[in-house]
N, C-alpha and C positions, 0 to 999 in steps of 0.2 A: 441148729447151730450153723449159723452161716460160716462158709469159705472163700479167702482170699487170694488172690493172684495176683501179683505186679506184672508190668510189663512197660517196654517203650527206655527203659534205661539203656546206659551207651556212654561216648566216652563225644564230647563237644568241646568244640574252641572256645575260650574265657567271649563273651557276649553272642553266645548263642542261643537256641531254645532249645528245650525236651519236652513234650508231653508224654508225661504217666498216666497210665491207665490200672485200676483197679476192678478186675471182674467177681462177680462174688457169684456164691450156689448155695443151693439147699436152701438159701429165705431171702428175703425181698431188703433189700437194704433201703428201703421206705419206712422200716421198722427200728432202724440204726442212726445212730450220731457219727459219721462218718470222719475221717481225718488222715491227714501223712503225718509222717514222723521219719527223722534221719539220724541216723547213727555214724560220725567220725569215727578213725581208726583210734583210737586210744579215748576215746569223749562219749557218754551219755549219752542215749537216745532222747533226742528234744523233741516236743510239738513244730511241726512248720507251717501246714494249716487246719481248719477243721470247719465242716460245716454241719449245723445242725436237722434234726426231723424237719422245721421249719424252714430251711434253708438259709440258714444266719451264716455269715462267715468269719471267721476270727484269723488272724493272722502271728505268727512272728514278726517281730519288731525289724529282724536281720532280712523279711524277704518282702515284707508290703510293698506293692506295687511293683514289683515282679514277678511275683506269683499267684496264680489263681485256682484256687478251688472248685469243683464243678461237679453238681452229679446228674444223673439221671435213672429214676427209678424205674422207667421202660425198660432200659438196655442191663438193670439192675448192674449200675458201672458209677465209679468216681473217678473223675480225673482229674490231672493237676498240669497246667501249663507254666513252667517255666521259662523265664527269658530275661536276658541279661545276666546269664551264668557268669557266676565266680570261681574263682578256685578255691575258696573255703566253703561253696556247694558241696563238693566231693562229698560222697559217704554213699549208706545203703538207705535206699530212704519204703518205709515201711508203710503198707495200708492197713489202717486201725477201725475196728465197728465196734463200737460201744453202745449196751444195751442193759438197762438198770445193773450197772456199773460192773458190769461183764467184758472184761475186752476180746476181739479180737484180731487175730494177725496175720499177716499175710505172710510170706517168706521171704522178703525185700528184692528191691532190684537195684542194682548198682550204679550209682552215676559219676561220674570223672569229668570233671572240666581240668581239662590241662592246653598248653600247645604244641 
């Protein structure tokens, strides 16, 4: 059963950048559909991006060409570069490994765009 860790979240000026990292243990996230996910205070947890075993990307509508999904199964790490943050980014945004439709999660990390 793999394990996840955020990190790299923080609080940035409205058109800044953050990169998220996700580190994971116990299994090789080579064997996972990898993805972020953000949770609003009062709002749903939504998809924001994900990428596949074969390395496909899919995005939200709200962050295309802002956001980029990235993994690397060496460093057995996902990570997510943000840039041109908003203020309706705000939330906790969570590392997801999904595996014959098993999910797992990470314990989110917190990101704040304010000024």
């Amino acid at each position: 059963q793999v394990q996840l860790v955020e990190s790299g979240g923080g609080l940035v000026q409205p058109g800044g950048s953050l990169r998220l990292s996700c580190a994971a243990s116990r299994s090789a996230i080579s064997m996972y559909h990898m993805a972020w996910y953000r949770q609003a205070p009062g709002k749903q947890r939504e998809l924001v991006a994900a990428i596949t075993i074969g390395d496909n990307t899919n995005y939200a509508e709200l962050v295309k060409g802002r956001f980029t999904i990235s993994r690397d199964n060496a460093k057995n790490a996902v990570y997510r570069q943000m840039n041109g943050l908003k203020p309706e980014d705000t939330a906790v945004y969570y590392c997801n490994a999904n595996r014959d439709m098993v999910n797992y999660w990470g314990q989110g990390t917190q990101v704040t765009v304010s000024s």
